[in-house]
N, C-alpha and C positions, 0 to 999 in steps of 0.2 A: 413321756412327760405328762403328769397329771394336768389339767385345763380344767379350770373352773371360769365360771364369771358372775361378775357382779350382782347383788342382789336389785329387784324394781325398784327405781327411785323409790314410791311412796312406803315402802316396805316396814320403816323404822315408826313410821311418821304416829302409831298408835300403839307402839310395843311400848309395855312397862319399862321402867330403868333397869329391872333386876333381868329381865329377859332379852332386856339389848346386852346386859354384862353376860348372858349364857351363849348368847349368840355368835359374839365377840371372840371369846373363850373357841368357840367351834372353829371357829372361822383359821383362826392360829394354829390351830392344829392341825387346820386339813392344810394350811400352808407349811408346817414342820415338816408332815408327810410327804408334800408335795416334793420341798428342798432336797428331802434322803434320797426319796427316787431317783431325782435327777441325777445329786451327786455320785450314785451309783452308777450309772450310766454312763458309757466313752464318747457319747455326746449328743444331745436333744435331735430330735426329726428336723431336718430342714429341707427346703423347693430351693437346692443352687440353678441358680441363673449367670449369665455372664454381662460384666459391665458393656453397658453398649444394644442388652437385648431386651427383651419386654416379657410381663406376667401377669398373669389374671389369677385374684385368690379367691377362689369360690366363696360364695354362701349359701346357695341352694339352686335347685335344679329348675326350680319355676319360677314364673314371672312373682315379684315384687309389689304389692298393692303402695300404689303413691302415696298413699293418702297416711303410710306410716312412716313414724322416723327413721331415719336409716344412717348410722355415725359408723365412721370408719378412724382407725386409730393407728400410729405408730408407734412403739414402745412407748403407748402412755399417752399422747401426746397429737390431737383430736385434729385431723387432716382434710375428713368430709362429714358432712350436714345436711341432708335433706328433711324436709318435716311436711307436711302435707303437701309434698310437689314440690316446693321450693326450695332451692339451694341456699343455703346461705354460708357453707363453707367448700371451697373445690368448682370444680365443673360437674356440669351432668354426664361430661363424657367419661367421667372416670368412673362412671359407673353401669354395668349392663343393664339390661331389664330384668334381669334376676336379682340384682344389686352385691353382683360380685363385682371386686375393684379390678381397674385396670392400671397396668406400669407400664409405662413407655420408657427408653432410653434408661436403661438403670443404672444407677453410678453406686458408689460404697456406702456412699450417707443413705442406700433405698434398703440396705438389711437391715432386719430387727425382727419384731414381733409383731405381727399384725392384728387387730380384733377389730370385729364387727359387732353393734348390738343394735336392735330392730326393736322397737318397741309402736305399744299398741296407740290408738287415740287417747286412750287414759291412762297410760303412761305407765304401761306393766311392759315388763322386757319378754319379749314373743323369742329373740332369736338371739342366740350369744356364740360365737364360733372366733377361732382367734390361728394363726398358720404363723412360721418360723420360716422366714425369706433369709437366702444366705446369697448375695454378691459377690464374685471374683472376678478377675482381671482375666480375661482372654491369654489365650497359650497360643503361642507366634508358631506359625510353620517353619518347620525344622528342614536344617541341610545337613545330608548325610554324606559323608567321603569315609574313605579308607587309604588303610598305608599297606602295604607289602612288605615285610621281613619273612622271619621265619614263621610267623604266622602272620595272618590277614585280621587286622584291625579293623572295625568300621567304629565310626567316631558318629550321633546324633547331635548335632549343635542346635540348641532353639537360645533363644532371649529369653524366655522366662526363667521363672527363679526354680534352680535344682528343687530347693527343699518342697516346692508347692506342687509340682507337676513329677507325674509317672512316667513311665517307657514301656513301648511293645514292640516286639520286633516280628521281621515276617521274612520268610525265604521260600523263597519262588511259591510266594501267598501262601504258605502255610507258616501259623503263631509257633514261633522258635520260645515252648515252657520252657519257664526258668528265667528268661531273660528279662530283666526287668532294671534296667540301667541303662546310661549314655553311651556304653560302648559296649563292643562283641568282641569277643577273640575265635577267631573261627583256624581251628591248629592248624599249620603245614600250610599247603594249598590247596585244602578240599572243597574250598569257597569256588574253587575258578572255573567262568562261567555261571554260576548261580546269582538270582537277581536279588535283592535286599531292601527292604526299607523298616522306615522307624515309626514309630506314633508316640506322640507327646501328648499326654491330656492332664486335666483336673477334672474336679468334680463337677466343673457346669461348660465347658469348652475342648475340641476334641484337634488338632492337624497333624497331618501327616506327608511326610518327604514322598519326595520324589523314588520312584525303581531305580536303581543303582546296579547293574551288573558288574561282575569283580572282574576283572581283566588286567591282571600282573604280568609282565613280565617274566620270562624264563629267568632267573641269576645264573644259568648252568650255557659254559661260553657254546656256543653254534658248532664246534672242529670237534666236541667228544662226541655228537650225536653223527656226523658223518663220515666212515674212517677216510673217505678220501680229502676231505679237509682237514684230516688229524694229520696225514700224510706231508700235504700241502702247508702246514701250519709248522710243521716241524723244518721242513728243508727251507723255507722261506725265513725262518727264525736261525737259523745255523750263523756259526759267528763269522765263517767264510762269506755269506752271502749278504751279511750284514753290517759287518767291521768294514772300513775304508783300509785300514792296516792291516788285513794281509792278501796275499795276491791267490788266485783262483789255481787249483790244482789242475798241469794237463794231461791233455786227452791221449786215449791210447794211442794214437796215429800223431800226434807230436810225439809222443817217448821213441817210437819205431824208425822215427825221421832222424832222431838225436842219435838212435845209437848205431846206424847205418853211416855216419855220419864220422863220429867216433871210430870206430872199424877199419873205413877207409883212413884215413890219417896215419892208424896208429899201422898200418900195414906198408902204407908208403914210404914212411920214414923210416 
């Protein structure tokens, strides 16, 4: 984004009329220019911060001589004032000894466009610098569960809004590329025993879920994995051992009683 600023107050105060109209004329133009650039652009420089945190916008790296003016502005609209030491708009504390500003507790109404101009005892502008502050909302700490079918589902749930915040995932801490959504499909069950978690961020705020280890359930019944409970599973299931209505087949040593039994009888008579 092109930045310019304003010319010294006394700047005009002895230019001809024909050369304040050439001036003018420039001045339009390097704003025409400016506009193309930008609308070129997928979107101006910004410092994201998150509502709730604090920024400092530079102005330079060394001390600040008091004794010059120092205005601080928000999109336009004149915030702090010092002039030879004195405040007359803001506190002192919003500003360092370099005379970069300071943000405390930033809320939505603290984005916009910032400028600084510094000017001298005679009122020529020494310093003109200006930064793009962008505010968001805090991204909530996410909870992560999963489901068992035929494949292993992990679901990341946060409170923030889908459209504003991203997703990262990780298994057993290494970044799962590609994944970049609320949920995983991990096929089959190659998830089990592996740990998971999610990250939720935007552009000025970062949390992250808790390790999640996968632990499903077998769906495959306990008697095919043992043949002697396949065994036990089958006779204990039988419709003899388990119908009330019919009665139990006997044993060889009744049949032998019965027909010893028979035998005699049929010989006596």
């Amino acid at each position: 984004m092109l930045r310019w600023c304003a010319f010294e107050r006394s700047q005009f105060s002895k230019e001809q009329p024909e050369t304040q109209r050439m001036v003018k004329v420039l001045i339009l133009a390097a704003v025409l220019v400016a506009m193309t650039a930008t609308a070129q652009e997928n979107q101006e420089p910004c410092t994201f911060k998150p509502v709730g945190g604090s920024a400092t916008i530079l102005l330079q790296s060394t001390n600040l001589d008091p004794a010059l003016e120092l205005i601080w502005k928000l999109n336009n609209t004149k915030i702090f004032q010092r002039k030879r030491g004195k405040v007359s708009m803001g506190n002192e504390s919003d500003v360092t000894k370099e005379g970069s500003l300071k943000l405390r507790n930033l809320q939505l109404q603290h984005a916009g466009l910032y400028e600084a101009e510094v000017y001298d005892t005679k009122g020529k502008q020494v310093i003109c610098k200006e930064a793009m502050l962008c505010v968001m909302e805090r991204v909530s700490r996410p909870m992560l569960n999963y489901s068992c079918d035929e494949d292993v589902v992990l679901t990341c749930h946060s409170d923030s809004q889908v459209g504003h915040v991203m997703f990262n995932w990780t298994r057993n801490s290494q970044v799962m590329e590609g994944e970049e959504g609320p949920t995983v499909t991990v096929p089959g069950r190659s998830g089990l025993g592996d740990m998971f978690s999610c990250l939720v961020w935007n552009k000025a705020s970062a949390e992250s879920s808790s390790n999640v280890t996968i632990a499903c359930e077998d769906p495959t019944p306990s008697y095919t994995k043992d043949p002697s409970n396949l065994k036990s599973y089958r006779s204990n299931s039988s419709p003899a051992a388990t119908s009330g209505n019919h009665l139990p087949l006997p044993s060889l040593g009744q049949f032998l009683q019965f027909y010893i039994f028979t035998f005699t009888l049929t010989t006596y008579f």
